[in-house]
C-alpha distance (Angstrom), angle and dihedral (degrees) to the residues before:
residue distance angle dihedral
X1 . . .
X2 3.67 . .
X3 3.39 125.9 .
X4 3.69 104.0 -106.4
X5 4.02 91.0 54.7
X6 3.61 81.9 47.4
X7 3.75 98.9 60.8
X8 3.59 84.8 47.9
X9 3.29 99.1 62.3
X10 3.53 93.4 48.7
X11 3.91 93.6 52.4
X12 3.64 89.5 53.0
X13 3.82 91.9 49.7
X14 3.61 92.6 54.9
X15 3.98 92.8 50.6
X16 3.87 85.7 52.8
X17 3.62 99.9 56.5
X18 3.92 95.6 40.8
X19 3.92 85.6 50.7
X20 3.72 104.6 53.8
X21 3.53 144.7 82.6
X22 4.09 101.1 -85.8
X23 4.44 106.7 -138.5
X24 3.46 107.9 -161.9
X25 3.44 104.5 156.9
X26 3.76 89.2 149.3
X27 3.86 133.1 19.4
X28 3.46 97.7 -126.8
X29 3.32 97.5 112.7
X30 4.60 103.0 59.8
X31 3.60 86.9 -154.9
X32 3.54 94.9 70.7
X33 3.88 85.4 45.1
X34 3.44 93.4 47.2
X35 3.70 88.1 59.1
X36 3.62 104.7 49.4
X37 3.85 85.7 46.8
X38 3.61 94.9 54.1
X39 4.09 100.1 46.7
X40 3.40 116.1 17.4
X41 3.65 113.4 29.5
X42 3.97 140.8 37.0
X43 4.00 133.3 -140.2
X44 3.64 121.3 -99.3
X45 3.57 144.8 173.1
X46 4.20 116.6 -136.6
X47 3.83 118.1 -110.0
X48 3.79 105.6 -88.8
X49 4.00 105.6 -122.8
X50 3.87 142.0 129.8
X51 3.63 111.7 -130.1
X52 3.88 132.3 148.3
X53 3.54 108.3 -113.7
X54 3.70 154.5 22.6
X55 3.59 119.2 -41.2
X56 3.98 108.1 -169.7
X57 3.53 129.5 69.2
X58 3.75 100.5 -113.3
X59 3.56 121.2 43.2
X60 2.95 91.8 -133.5
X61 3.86 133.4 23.1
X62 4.08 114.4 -89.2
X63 3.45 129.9 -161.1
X64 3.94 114.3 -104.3
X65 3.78 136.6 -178.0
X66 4.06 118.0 -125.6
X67 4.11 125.0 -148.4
X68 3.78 112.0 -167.8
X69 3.55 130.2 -142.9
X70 4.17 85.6 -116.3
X71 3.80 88.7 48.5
X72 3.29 114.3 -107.0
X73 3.83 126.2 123.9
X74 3.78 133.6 -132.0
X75 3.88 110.1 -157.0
X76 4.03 128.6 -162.0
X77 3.96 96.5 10.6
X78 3.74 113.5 166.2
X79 3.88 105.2 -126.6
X80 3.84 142.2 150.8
X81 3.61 121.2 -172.5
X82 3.93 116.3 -128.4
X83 3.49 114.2 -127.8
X84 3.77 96.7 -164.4
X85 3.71 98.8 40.4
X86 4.14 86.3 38.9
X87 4.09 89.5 -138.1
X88 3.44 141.8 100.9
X89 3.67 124.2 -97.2
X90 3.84 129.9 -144.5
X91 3.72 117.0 -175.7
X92 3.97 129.7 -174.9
X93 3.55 130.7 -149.8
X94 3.70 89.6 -105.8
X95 3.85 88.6 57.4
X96 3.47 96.6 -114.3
X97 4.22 110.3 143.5
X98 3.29 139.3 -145.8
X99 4.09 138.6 173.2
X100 3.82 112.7 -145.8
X101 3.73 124.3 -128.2
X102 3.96 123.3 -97.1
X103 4.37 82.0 -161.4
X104 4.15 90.9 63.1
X105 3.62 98.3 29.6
X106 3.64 124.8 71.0
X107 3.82 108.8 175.0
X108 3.76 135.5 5.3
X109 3.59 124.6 -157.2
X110 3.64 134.6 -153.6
X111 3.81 128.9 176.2
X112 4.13 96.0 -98.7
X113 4.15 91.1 1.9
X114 3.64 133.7 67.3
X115 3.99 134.3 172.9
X116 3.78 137.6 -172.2
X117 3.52 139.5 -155.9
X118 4.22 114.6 -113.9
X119 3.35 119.6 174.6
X120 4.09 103.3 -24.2
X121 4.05 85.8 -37.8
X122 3.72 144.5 101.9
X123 3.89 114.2 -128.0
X124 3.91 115.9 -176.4
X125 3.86 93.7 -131.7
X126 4.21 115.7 -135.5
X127 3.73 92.5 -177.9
X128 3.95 131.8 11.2
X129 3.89 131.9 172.4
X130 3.92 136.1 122.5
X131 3.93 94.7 -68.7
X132 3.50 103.1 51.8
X133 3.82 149.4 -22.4
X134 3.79 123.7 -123.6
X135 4.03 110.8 -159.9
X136 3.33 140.3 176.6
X137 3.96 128.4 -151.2
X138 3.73 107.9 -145.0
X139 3.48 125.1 -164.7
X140 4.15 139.0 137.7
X141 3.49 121.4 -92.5
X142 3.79 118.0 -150.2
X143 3.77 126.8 -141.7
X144 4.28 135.3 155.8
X145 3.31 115.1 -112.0
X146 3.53 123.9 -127.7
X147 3.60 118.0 -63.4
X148 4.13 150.4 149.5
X149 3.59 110.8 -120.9
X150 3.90 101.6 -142.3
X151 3.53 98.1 31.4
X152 4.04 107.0 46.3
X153 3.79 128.0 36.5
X154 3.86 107.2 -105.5
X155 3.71 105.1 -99.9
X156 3.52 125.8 -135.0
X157 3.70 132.4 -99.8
X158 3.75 125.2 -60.5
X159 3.68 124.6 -152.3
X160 3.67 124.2 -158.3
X161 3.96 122.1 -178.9
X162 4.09 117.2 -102.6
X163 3.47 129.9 164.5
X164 3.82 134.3 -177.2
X165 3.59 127.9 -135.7
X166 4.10 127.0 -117.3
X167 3.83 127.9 179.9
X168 4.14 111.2 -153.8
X169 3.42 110.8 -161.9
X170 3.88 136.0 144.6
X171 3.86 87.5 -4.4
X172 3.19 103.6 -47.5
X173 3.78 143.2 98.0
X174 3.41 121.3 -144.5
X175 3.86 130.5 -172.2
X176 3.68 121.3 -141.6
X177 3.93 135.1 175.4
X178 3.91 129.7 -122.7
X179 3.22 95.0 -100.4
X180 4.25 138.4 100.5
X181 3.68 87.2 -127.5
X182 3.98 96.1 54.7
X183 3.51 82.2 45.8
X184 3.45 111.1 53.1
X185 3.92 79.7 54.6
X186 3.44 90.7 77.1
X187 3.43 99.2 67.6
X188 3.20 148.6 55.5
X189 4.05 116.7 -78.4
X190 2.98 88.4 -137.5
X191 4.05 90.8 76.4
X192 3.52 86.8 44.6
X193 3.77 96.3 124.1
X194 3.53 102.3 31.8
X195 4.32 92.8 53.2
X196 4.29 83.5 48.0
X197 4.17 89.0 48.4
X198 3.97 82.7 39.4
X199 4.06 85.1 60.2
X200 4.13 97.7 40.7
X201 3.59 84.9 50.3
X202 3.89 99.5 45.8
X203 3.58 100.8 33.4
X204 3.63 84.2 -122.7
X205 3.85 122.0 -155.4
X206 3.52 125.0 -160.7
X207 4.10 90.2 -156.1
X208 4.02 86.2 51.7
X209 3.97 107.8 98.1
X210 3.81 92.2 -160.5
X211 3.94 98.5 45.7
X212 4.42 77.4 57.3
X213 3.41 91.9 53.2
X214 4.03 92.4 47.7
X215 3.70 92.9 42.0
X216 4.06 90.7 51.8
X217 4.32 91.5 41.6
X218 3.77 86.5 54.0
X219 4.30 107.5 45.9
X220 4.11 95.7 20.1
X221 3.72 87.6 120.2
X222 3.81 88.8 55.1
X223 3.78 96.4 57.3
X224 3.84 117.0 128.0
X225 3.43 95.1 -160.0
């Protein structure tokens, strides 16, 4: 083979693995590490703090599938999304760890969960078509538990998980409350009675994620924001 047809070869090997659908379902393999180190994510150290409890949203980490803002797709990637530090975390089996990059990555999908990237940020999205996007930023929230200074040691901090609520729609990103009142807001007042009806009639909870969703599907054209 000479070396002209060589070089060729190597070119079009290149294009090929820049092009495809990247399986990294483990880290075996560094080169696959290598990559997602190099282009879509950045090197960080956790948030030094002591706290009872778990601080990521899985318990464990779960494989997900990536899209990137350029298109291409990562399948199987073992990730778990830190609530405290608010980023994703990629870890090989050599320990070495990594948060990706809300900038390159555009959505990430779960089996029951998915996220996408707004404006430098991960959102955990509720509800997501061509009309309108209904996120969530999720994060822990730290408070001391109970104690008598005097008597008991002061124990350390507790998280519990909170998130709070954003409609995107028409280019903009709106935060609302879990309440009807914050709501009804949203909309025009105009609707007023038929969204209240809406919750008689659906037994509508503000807490409920899929009575959001509904709510949104059915008045998005009567947003105000």
């Amino acid at each position: 083979m000479n070396k002209k047809l060589t070089s060729i070869l190597i070119v079009l090997i290149s294009i090929n693995l820049f092009s495809q659908d990247y399986n990294t379902s483990t880290f075996n393999n560094a080169i696959n590490f290598d990559l997602i180190k190099s282009e879509i994510s950045a090197s960080y150290k956790l948030k030094s703090i002591n706290f009872d409890g778990n601080r990521y949203y899985f318990e464990e980490p779960k494989k997900a599938n990536l899209e990137l803002f350029d298109g291409r797709k990562i399948k199987n990637l073992l990730t778990n999304y830190n609530l405290f530090d608010q980023v994703f975390e990629v870890i090989n089996n050599e320990n070495q760890k990594v948060k990706l990059l809300p900038n390159k990555i555009s959505k990430v999908f779960f089996s029951n969960n998915s996220f996408i990237s707004l404006n430098g940020k991960f959102y955990e999205s509720i509800e997501s078509n061509e009309n309108f996007s209904l996120l969530a930023d999720t994060f822990l929230e730290a408070y001391t538990p109970d104690y008598q200074p005097g008597f008991q040691e002061k124990p350390n901090l507790t998280f519990r998980t909170k998130n709070i609520l954003f409609i995107y729609s028409s280019d903009k990103l709106v935060k609302f409350q879990r309440n009807k009142k914050s709501l009804l807001d949203l909309f025009s007042k105009s609707k007023s009675k038929e969204i209240k009806s809406f919750f008689k009639k659906n037994k509508f909870s503000p807490r409920d994620n899929n009575d959001l969703s509904k709510l949104f599907i059915e008045f998005y054209s009567d947003l105000i924001i």
